[in-house]
C-alpha positions as CSV (number, residue, x, y, z in Angstrom):
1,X,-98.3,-33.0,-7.4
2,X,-98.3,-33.8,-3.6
3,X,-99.2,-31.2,-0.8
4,X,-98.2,-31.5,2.9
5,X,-101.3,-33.0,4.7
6,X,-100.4,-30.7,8.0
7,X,-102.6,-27.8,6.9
8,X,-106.1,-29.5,6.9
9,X,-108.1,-26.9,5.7
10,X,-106.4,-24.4,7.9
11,X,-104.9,-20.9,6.7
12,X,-102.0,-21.7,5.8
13,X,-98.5,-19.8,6.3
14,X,-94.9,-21.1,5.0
15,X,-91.8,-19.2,6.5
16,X,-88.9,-19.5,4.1
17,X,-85.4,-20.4,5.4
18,X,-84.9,-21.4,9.0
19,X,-81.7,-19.6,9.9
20,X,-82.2,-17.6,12.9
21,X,-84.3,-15.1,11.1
22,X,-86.9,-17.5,9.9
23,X,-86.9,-19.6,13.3
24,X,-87.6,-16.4,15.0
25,X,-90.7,-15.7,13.1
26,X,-92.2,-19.0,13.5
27,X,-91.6,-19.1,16.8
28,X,-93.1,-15.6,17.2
29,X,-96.2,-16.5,15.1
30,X,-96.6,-19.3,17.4
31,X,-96.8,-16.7,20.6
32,X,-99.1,-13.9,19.2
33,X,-102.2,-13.6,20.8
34,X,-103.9,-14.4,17.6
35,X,-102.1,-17.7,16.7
36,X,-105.2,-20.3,17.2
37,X,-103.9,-24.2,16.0
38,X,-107.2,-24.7,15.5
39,X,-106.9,-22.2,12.3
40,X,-103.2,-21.7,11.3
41,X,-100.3,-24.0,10.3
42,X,-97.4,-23.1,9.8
43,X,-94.7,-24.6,7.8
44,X,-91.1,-23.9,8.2
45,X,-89.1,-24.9,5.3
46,X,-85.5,-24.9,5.0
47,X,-83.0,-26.3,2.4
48,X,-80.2,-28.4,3.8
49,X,-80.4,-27.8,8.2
50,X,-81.7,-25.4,10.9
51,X,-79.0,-22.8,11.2
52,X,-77.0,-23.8,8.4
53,X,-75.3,-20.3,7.3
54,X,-74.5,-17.4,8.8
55,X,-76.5,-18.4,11.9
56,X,-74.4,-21.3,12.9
57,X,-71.5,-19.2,12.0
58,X,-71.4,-16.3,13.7
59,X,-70.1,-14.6,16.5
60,X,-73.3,-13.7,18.2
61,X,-72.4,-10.4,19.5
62,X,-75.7,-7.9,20.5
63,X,-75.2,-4.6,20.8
64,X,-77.4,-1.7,21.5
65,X,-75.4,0.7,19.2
66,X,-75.9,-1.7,16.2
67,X,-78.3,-1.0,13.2
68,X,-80.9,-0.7,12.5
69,X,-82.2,1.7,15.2
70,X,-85.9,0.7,14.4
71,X,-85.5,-2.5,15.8
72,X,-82.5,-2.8,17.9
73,X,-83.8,-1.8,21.2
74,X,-86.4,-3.8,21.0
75,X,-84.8,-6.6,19.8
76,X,-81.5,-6.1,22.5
77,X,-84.4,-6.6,25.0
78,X,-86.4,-9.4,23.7
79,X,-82.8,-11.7,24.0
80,X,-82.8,-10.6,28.0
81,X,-86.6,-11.7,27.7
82,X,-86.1,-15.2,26.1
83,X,-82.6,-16.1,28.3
84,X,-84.8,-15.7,31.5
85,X,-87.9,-17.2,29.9
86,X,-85.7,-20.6,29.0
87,X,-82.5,-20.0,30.9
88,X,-80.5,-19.1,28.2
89,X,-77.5,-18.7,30.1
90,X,-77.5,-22.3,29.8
91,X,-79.4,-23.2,26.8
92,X,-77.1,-20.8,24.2
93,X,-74.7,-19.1,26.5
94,X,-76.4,-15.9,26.6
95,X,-74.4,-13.4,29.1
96,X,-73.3,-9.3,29.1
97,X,-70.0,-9.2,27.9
98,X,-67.9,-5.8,27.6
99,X,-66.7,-5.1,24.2
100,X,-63.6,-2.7,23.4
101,X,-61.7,-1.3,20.2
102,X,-58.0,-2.1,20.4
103,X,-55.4,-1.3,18.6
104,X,-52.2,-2.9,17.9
105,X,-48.7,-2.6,16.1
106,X,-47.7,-6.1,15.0
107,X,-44.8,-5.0,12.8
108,X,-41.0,-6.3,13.6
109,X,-40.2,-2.9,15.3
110,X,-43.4,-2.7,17.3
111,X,-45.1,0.5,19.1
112,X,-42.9,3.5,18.2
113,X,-44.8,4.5,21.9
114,X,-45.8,2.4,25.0
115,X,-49.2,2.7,25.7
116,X,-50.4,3.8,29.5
117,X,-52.0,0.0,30.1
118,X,-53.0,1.2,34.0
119,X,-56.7,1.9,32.7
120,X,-57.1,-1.3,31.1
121,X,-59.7,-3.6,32.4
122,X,-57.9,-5.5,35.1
123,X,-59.8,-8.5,34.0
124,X,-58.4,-8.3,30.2
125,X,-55.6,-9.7,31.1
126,X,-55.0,-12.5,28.1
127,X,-53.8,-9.9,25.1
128,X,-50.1,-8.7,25.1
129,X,-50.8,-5.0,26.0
130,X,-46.9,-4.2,24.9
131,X,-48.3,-4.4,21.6
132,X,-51.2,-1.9,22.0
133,X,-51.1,1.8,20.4
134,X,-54.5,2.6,21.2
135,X,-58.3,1.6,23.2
136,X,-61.6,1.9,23.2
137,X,-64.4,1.3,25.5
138,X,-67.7,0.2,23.4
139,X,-69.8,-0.7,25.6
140,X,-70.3,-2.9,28.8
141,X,-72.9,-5.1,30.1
142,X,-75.3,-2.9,30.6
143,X,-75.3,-2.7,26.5
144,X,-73.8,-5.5,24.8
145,X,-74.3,-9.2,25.6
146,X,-73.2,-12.5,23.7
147,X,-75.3,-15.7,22.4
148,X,-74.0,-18.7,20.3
149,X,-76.4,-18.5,17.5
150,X,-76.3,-21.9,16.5
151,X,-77.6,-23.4,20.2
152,X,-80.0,-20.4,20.4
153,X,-81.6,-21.1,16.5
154,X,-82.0,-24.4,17.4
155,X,-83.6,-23.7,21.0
156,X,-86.1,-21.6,19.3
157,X,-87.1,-24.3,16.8
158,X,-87.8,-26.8,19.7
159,X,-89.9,-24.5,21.1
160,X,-92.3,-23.2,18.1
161,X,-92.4,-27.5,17.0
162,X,-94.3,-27.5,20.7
163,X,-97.4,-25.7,19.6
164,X,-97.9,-28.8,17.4
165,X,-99.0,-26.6,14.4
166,X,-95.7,-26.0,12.7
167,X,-94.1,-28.8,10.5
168,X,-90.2,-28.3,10.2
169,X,-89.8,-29.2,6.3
170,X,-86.0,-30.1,4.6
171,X,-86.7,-28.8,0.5
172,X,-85.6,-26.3,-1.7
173,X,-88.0,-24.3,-2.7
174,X,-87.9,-23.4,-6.5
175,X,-90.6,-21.1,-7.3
176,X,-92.9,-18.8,-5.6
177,X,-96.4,-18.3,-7.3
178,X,-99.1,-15.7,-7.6
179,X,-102.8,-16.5,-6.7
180,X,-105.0,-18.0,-9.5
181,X,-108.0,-17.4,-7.4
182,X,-107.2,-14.0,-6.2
183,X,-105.0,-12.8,-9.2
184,X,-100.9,-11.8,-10.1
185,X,-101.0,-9.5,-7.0
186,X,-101.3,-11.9,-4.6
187,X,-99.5,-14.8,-3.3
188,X,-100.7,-18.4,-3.7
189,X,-97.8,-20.4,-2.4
190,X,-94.8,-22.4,-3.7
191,X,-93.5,-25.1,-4.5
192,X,-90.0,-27.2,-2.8
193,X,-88.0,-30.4,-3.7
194,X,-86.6,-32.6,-1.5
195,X,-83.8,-35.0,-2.7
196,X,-85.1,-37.1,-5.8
197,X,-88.6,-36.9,-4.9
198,X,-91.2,-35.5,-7.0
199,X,-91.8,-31.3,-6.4
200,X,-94.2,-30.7,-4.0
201,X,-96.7,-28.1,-4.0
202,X,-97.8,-25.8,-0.8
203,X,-101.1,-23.2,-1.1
204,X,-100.2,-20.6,1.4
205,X,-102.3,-17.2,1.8
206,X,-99.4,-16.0,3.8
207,X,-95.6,-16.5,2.8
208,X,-92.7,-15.1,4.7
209,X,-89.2,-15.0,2.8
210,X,-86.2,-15.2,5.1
211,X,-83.4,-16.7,3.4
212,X,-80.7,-14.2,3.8
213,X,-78.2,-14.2,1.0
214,X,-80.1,-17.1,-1.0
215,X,-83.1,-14.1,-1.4
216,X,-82.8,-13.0,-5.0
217,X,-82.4,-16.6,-6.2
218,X,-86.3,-16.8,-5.4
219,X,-87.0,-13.2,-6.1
220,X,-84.2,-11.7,-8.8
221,X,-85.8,-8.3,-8.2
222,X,-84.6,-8.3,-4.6
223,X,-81.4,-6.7,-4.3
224,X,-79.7,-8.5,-1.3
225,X,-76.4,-10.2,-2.5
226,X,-73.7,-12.7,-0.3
227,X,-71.0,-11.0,1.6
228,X,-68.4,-14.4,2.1
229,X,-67.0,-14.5,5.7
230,X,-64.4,-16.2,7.1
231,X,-63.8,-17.9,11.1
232,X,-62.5,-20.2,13.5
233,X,-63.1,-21.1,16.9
234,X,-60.4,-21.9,19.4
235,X,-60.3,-23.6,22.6
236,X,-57.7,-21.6,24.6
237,X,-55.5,-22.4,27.6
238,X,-57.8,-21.4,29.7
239,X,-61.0,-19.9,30.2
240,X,-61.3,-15.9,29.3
241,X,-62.8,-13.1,30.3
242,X,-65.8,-12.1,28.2
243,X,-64.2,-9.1,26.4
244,X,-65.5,-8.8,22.9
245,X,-62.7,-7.0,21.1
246,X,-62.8,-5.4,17.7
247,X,-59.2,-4.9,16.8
248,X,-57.0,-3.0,14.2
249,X,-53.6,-4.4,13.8
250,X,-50.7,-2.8,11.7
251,X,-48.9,-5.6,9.9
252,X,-46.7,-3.1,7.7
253,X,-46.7,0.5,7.0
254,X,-49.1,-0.2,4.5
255,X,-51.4,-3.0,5.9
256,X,-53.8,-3.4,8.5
257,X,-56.1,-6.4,9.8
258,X,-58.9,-6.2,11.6
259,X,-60.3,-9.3,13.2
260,X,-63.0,-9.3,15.8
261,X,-62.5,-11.6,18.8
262,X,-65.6,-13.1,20.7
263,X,-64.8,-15.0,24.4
264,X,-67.0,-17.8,25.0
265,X,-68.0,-19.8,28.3
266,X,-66.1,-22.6,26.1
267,X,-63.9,-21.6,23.0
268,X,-63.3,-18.0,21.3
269,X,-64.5,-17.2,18.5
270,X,-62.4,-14.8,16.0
271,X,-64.0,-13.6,12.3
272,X,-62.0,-11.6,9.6
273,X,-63.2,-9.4,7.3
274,X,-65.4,-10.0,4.3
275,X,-65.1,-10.7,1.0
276,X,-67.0,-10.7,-3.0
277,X,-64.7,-13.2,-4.4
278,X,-67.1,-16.0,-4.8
279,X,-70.8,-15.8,-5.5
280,X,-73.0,-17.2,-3.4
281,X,-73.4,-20.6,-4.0
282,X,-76.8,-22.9,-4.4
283,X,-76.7,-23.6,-0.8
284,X,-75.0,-23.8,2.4
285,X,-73.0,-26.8,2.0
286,X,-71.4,-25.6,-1.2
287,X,-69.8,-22.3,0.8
288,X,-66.1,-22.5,-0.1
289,X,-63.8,-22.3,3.3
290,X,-60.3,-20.8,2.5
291,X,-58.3,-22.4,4.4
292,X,-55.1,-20.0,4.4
293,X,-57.7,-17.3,5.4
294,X,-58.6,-19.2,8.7
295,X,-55.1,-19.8,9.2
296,X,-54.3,-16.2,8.8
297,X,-56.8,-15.1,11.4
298,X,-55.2,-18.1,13.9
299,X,-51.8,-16.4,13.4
300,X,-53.3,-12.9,14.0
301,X,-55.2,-14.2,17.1
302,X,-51.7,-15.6,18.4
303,X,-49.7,-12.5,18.1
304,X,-52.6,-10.4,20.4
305,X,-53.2,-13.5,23.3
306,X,-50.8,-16.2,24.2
307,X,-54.0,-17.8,25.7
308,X,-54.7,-17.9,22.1
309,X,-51.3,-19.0,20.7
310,X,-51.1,-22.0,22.9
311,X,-54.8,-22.8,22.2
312,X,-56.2,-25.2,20.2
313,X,-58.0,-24.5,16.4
314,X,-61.1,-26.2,16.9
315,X,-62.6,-25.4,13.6
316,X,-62.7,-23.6,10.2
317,X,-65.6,-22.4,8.4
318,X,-67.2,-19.4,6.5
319,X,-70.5,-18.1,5.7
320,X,-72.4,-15.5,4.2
321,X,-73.5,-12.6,5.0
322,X,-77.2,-10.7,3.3
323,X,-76.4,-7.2,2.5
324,X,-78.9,-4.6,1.0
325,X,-77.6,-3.3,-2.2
326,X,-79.2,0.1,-2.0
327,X,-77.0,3.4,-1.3
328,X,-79.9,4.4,0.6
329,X,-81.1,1.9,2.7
330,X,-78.4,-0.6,5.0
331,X,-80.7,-3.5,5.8
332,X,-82.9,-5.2,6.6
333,X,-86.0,-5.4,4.4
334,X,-89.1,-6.1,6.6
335,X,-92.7,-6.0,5.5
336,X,-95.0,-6.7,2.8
337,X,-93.5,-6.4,-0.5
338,X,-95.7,-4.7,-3.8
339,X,-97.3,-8.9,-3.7
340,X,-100.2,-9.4,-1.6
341,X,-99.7,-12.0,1.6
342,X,-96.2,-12.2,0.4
343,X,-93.3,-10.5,3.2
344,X,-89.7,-10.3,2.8
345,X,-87.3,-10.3,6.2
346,X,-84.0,-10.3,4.6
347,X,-80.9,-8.1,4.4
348,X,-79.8,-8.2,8.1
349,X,-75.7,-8.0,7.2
350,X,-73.7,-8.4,10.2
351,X,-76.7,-7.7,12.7
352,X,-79.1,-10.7,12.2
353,X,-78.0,-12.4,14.9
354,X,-78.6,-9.2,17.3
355,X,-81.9,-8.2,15.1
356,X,-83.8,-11.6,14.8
357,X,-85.9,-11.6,17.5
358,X,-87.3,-8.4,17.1
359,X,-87.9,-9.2,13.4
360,X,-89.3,-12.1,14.4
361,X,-92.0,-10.7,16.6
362,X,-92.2,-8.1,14.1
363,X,-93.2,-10.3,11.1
364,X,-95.7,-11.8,13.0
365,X,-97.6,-9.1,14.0
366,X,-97.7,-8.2,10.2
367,X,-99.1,-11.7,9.2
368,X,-101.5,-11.8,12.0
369,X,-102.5,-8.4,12.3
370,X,-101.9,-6.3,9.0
371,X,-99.8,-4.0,11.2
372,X,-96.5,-3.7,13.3
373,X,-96.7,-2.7,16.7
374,X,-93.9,-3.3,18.2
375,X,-91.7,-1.4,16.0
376,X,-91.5,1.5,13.1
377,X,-89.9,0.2,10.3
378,X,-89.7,3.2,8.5
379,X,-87.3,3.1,5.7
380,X,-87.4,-0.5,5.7
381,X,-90.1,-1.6,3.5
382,X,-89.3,-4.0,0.9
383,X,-91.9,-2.2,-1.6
384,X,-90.5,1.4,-1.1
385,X,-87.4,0.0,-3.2
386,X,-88.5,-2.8,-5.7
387,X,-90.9,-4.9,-7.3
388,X,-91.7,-8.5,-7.3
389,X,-93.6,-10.4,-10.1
390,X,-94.1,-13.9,-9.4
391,X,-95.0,-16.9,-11.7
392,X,-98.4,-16.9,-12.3
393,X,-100.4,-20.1,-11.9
């Protein structure tokens, strides 16, 4: 069975799935202070594209009031750090945006009150306030910004391929195995396919799992399933403000909607809610798009802007979303699990755009140093809530 020839003796670490999560944590390995070429490699591997999922299709909203607390702030501030580092206001549209809760009565009849508008944001001035009942500031620039996660993935890919000791690998990996030399408690590596060729095998002292919903299909102990997601993007009549809104609309007496709408620099972006109606599938290209659900959120898009109901749909898609499945713990898992050398940084639900630096830089201070520094992640260690038990070799 073939290896890679990258490693050359070198220790070698593999980082599984290169959505934004796993992207982040090469790149961070690639930046510690104890990163030496000379002695690492990393491989990056990832099924089907960089960015395929969730992190080419999300909204790409940060927030300092997301969760989990343990890593937000510091994650909230390493995004400020990389847009000046690279100029990410170009690169991925990085920016501060305001974000608001607005609420709205789309029935026939309409608002049963008019609501006092005069305090709006003078700014906001693409949604038809007539239909508002009620608003919400939830932050402003000062704590929520914006980033289009696919452009920033891939920005961050480029840049950990520069230290010339990562290879970027397309395979699906099938198996995950234990150390013969070390024993079942530790890891000993993997191995992949890619298209008709014959498995591949990959020694790694060091393996980092970050596939997001696709986890338990490597490790069925791990209880992280798919939450399906539905969005479009839409190129409106003309450019507007950045306002991140998070809306409840009233359809009937006994129906409400509640789509999120994200501004761009270029289009705006607009999710609905989530769904269990389809498991998650074997991989990215196989997500099923509803196409009555993306017209649905079109149509509620229209009634709130008429930027928006003169725009143009630019495209319909849907993803899914990693959630924990443990009443006592919301996500992510980050650390070493109960396997030696092997991590988990999974689980990051709605928030993984928003959290993947700081997991990133997290993870890698785990690999390279035993230890995180940066962060207390308290509460979220994979171990404190399962076991794995790999194949043994």
């Amino acid at each position: 069975m073939p290896e890679p020839s990258g490693s050359n003796g070198k220790e070698e670490i593999v980082v599984i799935g290169a959505g934004i999560i796993g992207v982040c944590t090469a790149y961070y390995l690639t930046q510690h202070p104890n990163f030496d070429p000379n002695k690492h490699h990393i491989t990056l591997l990832e099924a089907r594209r960089p960015a395929g999922g969730a992190s080419g299709k999300a909204g790409g909203l940060l927030a300092l009031w997301a969760f989990p607390q343990q890593i937000v702030p510091l994650s909230f501030n390493l995004h400020k750090e990389l847009a000046d580092k690279y100029g990410g206001e170009e690169e991925w549209g990085y920016r501060r945006v305001n974000t608001m809760s607005v609420e709205g009565d789309l029935t026939p009849q309409g608002p049963r009150k008019s609501l006092d508008t005069a305090s709006l944001p003078e700014s906001l001035d693409w949604i038809r306030t007539e239909l508002l009942t009620d608003w919400n500031s939830l932050g402003g620039p000062g704590t929520t910004a914006q980033v289009h996660p696919y452009k920033f993935t891939n920005f961050l890919l480029k840049k950990a391929q520069e230290s010339k000791a990562l290879d970027f690998i397309i395979g699906s990996v099938t198996r995950i195995f234990s150390s013969a030399e070390n024993g079942p408690d530790y890891v000993g590596g993997l191995e992949y396919v890619s298209g008709d060729r014959a498995p591949v095998r990959i020694n790694a002292s060091k393996v980092v799992l970050a596939a997001g919903p696709w986890t338990s299909k490597l490790l069925p102990e791990c209880p992280i399933s798919g939450l399906r997601a539905h969005s479009i993007t839409i190129a409106p009549t003309r450019q507007v403000s950045a306002h991140a809104l998070f809306t409840e609309l009233r359809l009937s007496r006994h129906k409400l909607v509640s789509p999120e709408i994200y501004p761009r620099k270029d289009e705006v972006y607009v999710c609905g809610e989530g769904d269990t109606a389809v498991p998650v599938p074997e991989s990215t290209d196989d997500v099923e798009v509803v196409r009555e659900k993306c017209d649905d959120l079109f149509k509620y898009a229209a009634k709130v802007s008429p930027e928006l109901e003169g725009g143009r749909l630019l495209r319909r898609q849907a993803c899914y979303l990693p959630v924990v499945d443990v009443p006592s713990c919301s996500g992510p898992f980050m650390g070493e699990t109960n396997i030696n050398g092997l991590f988990l940084a999974s689980g990051h639900s709605c928030w993984g755009i928003n959290n993947a630096p700081g997991t990133g830089k997290v993870m890698a201070e785990l690999v390279l140093e035993g230890k995180a520094r940066s962060a207390r992640l308290t509460g979220l260690e994979p171990a404190a809530f399962f076991d794995v038990q790999l194949d043994e070799e």
